[in-house]
N, C-alpha and C positions, 0 to 999 in steps of 0.2 A: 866449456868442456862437455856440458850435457848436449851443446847441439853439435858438437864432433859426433859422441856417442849416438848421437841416433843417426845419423847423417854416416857413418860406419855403419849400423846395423842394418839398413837400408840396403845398402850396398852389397853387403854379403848373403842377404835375401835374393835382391838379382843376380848374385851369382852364382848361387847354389839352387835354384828354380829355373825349370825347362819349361820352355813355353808350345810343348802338344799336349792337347784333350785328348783322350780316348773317347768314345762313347758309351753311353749306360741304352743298357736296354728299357723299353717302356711295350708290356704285354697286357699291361689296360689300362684303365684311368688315369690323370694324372694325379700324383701325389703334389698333395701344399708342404714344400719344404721351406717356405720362407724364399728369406735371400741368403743362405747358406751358401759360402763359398767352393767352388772347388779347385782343391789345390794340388799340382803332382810337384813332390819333391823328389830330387836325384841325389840326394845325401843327409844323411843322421843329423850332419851339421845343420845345415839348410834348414832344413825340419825345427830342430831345438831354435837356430835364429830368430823364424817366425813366431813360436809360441813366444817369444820374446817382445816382441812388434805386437803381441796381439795382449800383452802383458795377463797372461795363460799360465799357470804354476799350477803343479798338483798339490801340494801346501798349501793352493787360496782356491780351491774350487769353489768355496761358498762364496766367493765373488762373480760366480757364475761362469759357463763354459762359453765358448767361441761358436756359433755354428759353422761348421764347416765339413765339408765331402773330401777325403783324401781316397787319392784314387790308388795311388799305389804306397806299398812300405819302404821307403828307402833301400838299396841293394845293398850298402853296407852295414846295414842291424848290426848284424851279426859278428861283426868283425870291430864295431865301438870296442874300444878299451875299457870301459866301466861299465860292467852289468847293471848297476843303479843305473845311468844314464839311459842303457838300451831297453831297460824295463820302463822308465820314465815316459820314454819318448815312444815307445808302442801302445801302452797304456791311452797316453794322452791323444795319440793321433786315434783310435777310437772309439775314445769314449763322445764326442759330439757326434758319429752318427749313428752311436748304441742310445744314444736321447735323443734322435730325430726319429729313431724306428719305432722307440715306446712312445714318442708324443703321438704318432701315424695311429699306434694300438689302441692309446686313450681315448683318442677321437672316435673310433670304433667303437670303443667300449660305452661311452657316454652316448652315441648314435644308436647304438642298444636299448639302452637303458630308456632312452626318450622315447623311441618304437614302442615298447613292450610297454609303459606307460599310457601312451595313448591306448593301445589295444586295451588295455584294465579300461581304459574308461570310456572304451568303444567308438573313440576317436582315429581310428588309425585308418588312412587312406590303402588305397592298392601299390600305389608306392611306396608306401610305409612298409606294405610286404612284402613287394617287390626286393626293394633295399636288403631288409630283414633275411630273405632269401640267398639273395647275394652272398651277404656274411656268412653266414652260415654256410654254404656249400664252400666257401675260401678256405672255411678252419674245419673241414672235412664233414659236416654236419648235413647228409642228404636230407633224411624229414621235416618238413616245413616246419619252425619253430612256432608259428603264430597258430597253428592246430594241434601242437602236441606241447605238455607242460614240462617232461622231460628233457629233450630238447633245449625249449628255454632254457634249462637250468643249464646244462651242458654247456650251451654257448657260451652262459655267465663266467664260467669254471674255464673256457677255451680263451677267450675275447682279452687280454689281460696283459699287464708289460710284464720284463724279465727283471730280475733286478741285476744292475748295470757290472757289479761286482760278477757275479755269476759268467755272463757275456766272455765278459775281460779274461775270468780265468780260463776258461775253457778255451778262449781263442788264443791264447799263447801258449798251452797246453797243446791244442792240436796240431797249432802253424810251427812251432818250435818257435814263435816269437818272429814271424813273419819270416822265416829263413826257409821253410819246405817245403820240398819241389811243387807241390799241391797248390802252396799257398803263393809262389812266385809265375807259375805257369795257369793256373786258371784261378785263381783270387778266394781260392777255398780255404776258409780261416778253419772252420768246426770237419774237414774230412766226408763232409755229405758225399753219398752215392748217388747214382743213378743207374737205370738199365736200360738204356738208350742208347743202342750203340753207336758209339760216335759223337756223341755230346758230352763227356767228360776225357779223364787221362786216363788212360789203363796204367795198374800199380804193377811196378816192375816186380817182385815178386805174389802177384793175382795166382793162387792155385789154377792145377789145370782144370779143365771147364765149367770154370766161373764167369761171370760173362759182364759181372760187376764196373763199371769206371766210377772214377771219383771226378765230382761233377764238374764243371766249370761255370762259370759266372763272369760276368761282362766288366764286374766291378765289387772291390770288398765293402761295399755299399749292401748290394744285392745278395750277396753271403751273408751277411748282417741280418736282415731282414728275413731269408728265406729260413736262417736256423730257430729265427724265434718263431718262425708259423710253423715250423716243424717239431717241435717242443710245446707249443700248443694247442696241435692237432694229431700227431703222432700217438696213437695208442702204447706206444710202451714208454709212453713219459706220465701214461692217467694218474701215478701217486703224485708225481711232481705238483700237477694242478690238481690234484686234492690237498695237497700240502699246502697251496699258495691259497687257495680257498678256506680251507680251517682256520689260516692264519687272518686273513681278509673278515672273515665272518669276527673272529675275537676279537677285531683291532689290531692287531699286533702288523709286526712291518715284516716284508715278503723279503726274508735275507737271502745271499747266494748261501751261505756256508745252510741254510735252511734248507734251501729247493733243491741242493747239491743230492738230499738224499733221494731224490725220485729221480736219478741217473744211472742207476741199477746198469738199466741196460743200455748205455749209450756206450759203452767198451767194451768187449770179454772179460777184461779184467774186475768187474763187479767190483765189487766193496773195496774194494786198493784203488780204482780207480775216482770213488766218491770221495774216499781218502787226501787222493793225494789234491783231487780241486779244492778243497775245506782247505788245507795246509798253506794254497797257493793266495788263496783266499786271506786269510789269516795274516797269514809271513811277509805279506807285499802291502797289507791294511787297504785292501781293494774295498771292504764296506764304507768308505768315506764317499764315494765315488755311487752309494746307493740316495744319497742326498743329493745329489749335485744337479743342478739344472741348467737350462741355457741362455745363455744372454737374450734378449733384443738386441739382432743385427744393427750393427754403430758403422755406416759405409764411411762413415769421414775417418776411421781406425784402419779400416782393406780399402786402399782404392786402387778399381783396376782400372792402368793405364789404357790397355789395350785389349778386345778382347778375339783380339786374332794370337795374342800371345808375346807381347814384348811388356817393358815395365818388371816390378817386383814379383808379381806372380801372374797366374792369366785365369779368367775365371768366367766362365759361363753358366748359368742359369738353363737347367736341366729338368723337364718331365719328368719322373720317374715311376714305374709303373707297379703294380702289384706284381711280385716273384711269387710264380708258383711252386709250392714245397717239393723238397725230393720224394722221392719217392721210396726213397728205404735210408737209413740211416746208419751206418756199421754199431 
């Protein structure tokens, strides 16, 4: 019976998985993501199959998360029959690459940390400030950190992960849960702007001469990524990472329903809109999901047949590059 069952489950994984890649953009370096899979599913079903295959539950996260890249949200979200399940299964698809973008941050941050160390101890090469440089100018930081003590500090306060709860709520707060036109037409979970004309969607109700589009991204990969460097380098989020800082400096752990209050200004809606993420935060128990880490890749658990795209799902191994932040944020 159990090898019927898997031998079914299999099955309905190849049938519910489309075998085209889109492409992700790479605009510098490459990112170390491991062997993180990427997966595009064409159904809710398909989707929940796999976390199944992958034996994946959000009641056993502390068993560890799956890595993996999903490149698009299912078309039918929206239209599951069980709000739990469609909450479930957006959540879950994710949260592995809201922990592949904070492990990217750590690494950063710890690369930091070693820099600024050598310089205390007058060890630090031209590449060390080179490097040092880099970072800094990414999380909007012009003045050379290795000449100014400020600086430093700043970067420390900039350089940082989100906590995964936070992420979650805000991007199904803003995507409607992966169903908005934003979020199905250019992969905009968080509503980011630009003002490039031509490089995002223009909002069917944009007052008149506003000149604003809401951006577009290659991948909700890269939406991921860009909202946390834009939250960590954005001037009107500076209580946020002082709030994440206070907490860091006590010991204390950096909660969303915590960092929620230095989102003032991420809506018009002010204080209703801190509100109602704390609520969403709360009411779904999205802080279980501030612990949770990610497996070591198990290839004998995903194997891809093909990687032209036939088999159970199709998967290739991707650059991925530094996204540069929006530029304004509504």
């Amino acid at each position: 019976i159990q090898r019927c069952r898997a031998v079914f489950i299999v099955l309905l994984c190849f049938f519910f998985f489309s075998s085209t890649l889109s492409a992700m953009a790479s605009t510098s370096g490459p990112v170390d993501r491991g062997s993180a899979q990427v997966i595009r599913p064409e159904t809710t079903s398909g989707l929940r199959a796999l976390y199944q295959t992958m034996d994946y539950s959000w009641e056993k996260l502390k068993n560890g998360v799956p890595p993996f890249i999903l490149e698009v949200i299912p078309a039918d979200i929206g239209s599951t029959s069980s709000t739990a399940v469609k909450k479930r299964t957006f959540f879950m698809g994710l949260l592995p690459m809201i922990l592949l973008a904070n492990q990217e941050i750590q690494k950063e941050r710890t690369e930091v940390l070693q820099i600024l160390e050598k310089q205390r101890k007058r060890e630090a090469r031209r590449g060390d400030r080179d490097r040092l440089e880099e970072i800094a100018q990414r999380y909007g930081l012009r003045v050379r950190p290795y000449l100014d003590h400020r600086t430093r500090t700043l970067l420390l306060k900039r350089v940082d992960t989100i906590p995964p709860a936070l992420v979650l709520a805000q991007a199904a707060n803003e995507s409607a849960w992966g169903t908005s036109r934003f979020s199905r037409l250019g992969n905009n979970l968080f509503g980011e702007w630009t003002y490039r004309p031509g490089t995002g969607i223009v909002p069917e109700n944009r007052p008149p001469g506003q000149s604003y589009e809401v951006r577009r991204f290659h991948s909700l990969y890269e939406s991921i990524r860009s909202y946390m460097n834009n939250l960590n380098r954005n001037g009107a989020y500076r209580k946020l990472r002082e709030i994440r800082s206070e907490l860091r400096n006590a010991r204390q752990p950096a909660t969303g329903v915590a960092l929620a209050r230095g989102l003032e200004k991420y809506s018009q809606r002010g204080e209703e809109y801190i509100r109602e993420i704390q609520a969403m935060i709360r009411q779904n128990k999205l802080f279980r999901a501030n612990t949770a880490s990610l497996r070591k890749p198990r290839t004998e658990q995903i194997t891809n047949v093909s990687t032209e795209g036939s088999g159970l799902f199709s998967t290739r191994n991707r650059a991925i590059g530094h996204i540069a932040p929006s530029r304004l944020n509504p």
